[in-house]
C-alpha positions in Angstrom: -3.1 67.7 13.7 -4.8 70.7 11.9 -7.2 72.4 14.0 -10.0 72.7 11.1 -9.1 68.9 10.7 -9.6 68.3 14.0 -13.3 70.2 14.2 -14.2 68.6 11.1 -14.0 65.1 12.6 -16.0 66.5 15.2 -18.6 67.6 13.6 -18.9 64.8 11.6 -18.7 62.3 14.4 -21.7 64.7 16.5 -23.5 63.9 12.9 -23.4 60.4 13.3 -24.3 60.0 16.7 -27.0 61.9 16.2 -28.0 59.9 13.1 -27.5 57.0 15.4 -30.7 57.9 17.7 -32.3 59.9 15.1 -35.2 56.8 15.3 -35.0 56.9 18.8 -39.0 58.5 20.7 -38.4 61.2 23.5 -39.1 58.2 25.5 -36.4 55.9 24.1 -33.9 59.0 24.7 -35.4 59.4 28.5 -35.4 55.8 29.3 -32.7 54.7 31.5 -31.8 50.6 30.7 -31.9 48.4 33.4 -28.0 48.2 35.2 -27.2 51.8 33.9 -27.0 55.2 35.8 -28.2 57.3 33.0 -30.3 57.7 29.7 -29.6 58.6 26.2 -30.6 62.1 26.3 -28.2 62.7 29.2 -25.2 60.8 27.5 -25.7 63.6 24.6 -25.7 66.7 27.3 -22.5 65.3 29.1 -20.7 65.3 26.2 -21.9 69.1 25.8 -20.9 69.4 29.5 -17.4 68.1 29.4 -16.5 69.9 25.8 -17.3 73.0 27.7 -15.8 72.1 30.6 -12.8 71.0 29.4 -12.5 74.0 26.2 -13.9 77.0 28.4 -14.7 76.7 32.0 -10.8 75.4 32.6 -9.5 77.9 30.3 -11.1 80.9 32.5 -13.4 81.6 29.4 -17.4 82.1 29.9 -19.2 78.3 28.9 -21.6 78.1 25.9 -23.9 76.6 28.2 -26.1 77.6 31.5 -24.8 76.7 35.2 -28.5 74.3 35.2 -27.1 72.4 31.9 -24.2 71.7 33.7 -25.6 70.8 36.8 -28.0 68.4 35.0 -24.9 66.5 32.7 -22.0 67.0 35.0 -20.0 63.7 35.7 -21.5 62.7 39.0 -25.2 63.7 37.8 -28.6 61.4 36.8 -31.4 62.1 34.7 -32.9 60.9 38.5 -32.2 64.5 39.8 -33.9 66.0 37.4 -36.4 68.4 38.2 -37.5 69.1 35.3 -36.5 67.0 32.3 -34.5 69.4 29.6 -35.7 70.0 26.4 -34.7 67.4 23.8 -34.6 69.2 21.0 -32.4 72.0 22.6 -30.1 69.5 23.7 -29.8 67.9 19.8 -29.3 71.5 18.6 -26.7 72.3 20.9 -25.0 69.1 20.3 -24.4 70.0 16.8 -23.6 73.9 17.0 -21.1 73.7 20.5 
């Protein structure tokens, strides 16, 4: 598949998640629904986590992100070890531009 094909679709499906929760409160993204581990805001910030996992850190190349953004949406993690809760809007942003 073409590379600029394949960052395209990307982007575009990043889009439409985003437009998916775009009526979603801070508190609808924080809230963790009853028989689940995590919350909206953290299913956005492991998807960060793994790209950059899986494009950078494995590749022996410096991640897009910071050590504590990892920590806080590795597989393994919860929003329940949060010390302090990350900032939405930085997580939206670098949803769209990773």
């Amino acid at each position: 598949m073409d590379r600029t094909l394949s960052v395209n679709q990307l982007i575009n499906i990043r889009k439409s998640i985003l437009e998916a929760i775009s009526n979603l409160s801070d508190d609808d993204l924080l809230k963790i629904p009853n028989g689940f581990k995590n919350n909206t805001l953290w299913n956005l910030g492991h998807i960060i986590a793994v790209q950059q996992s899986l494009h950078y850190m494995l590749s022996g190349l410096e991640m897009q992100i910071s050590k504590d953004f990892l920590k806080s949406f590795r597989k393994g993690s919860s929003p329940n070890e949060w010390g302090e809760i990350p900032n939405i809007a930085e997580v939206k942003k670098l949803f769209i531009e990773l």
